[in-house]
C-alpha positions, 0 to 999 in steps of 0.5 A: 500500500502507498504511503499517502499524505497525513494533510490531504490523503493524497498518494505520495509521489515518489520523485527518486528511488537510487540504489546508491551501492553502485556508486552513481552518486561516489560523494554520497554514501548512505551507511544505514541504507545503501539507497535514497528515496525521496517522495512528496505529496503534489498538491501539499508539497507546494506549499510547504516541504515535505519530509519523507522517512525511506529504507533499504527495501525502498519503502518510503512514507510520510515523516511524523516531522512535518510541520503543516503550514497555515495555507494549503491552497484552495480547493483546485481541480482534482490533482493527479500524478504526472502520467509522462513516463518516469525520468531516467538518468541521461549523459553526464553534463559537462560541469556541475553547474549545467542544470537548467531549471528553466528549460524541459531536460534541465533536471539534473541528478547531482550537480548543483541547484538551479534556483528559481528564487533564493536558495533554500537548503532545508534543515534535517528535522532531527539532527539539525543537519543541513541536508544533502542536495540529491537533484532538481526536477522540472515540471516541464520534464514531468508534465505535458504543459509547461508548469513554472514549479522546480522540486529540489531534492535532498537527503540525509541518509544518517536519518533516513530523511528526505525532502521534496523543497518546492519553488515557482516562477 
């Protein structure tokens, strides 16, 4: 059964699941797990961001963390999970700096955030760590239409942690 959100009974949406043993990401090493999951809720992680707890059997659900913002939207249109298939890891890019947050195919896997507005690098609710910085994806590589939101993905593996961070244009 999927894990669903705890502010809108909506299914997580799993964003990245990396077996990190076969040394994809050489700077990351998750010793408690071997492997990161990250996952939000689409319509809440909108407004607020979302912390999911993961293992190493890759299941993944809702982190009791979770700080539930004053505002979460107004009653929109039903929201369903983007139906494009998922996103498979392309060529390396040239240099660390080449995501491109504003363009369909920037979403990167490592490297370094394209922010849309002010960097935000989120706090591990419980260790008080700055988390890792896992990827970027754009809307535009996930939905049909152009979807002006970026989510930024992060990790702390020594918590079993992670976190969807939601910006928009």
């Amino acid at each position: 059964m999927a894990s669903r959100c705890r502010w809108c009974d909506l299914p997580l949406w799993r964003l990245l699941d990396v077996d990190l043993s076969t040394g994809i990401l050489p700077d990351l090493t998750a010793p408690e797990t071997g492997r990161v999951v990250v996952a939000t809720c689409i319509r809440c992680g909108c407004f607020a961001n979302v912390f999911t707890e993961y293992d190493a059997a890759g299941s993944c659900s809702w982190a009791q963390d979770n700080q539930r913002p004053d505002f979460l939207g107004s009653d929109d249109p039903p929201w369903d999970l983007p139906t494009a298939p998922p996103l498979s890891l392309g060529p390396r890019r040239p240099t660390p700096f080449a995501g491109n947050a504003w363009e369909r195919g920037g979403s990167t896997f490592g490297g370094s955030p394209d922010w849309l507005d002010d960097p935000w690098y989120p706090s591990c609710p419980r260790c008080h760590g700055t988390m890792l910085y896992l990827g970027m994806i754009t809307g535009d590589d996930l939905w049909a239409v152009s979807s002006g939101g970026r989510r930024y993905l992060f990790s702390d593996p020594h918590c079993g942690l992670s976190a969807a961070v939601y910006q928009q244009t």
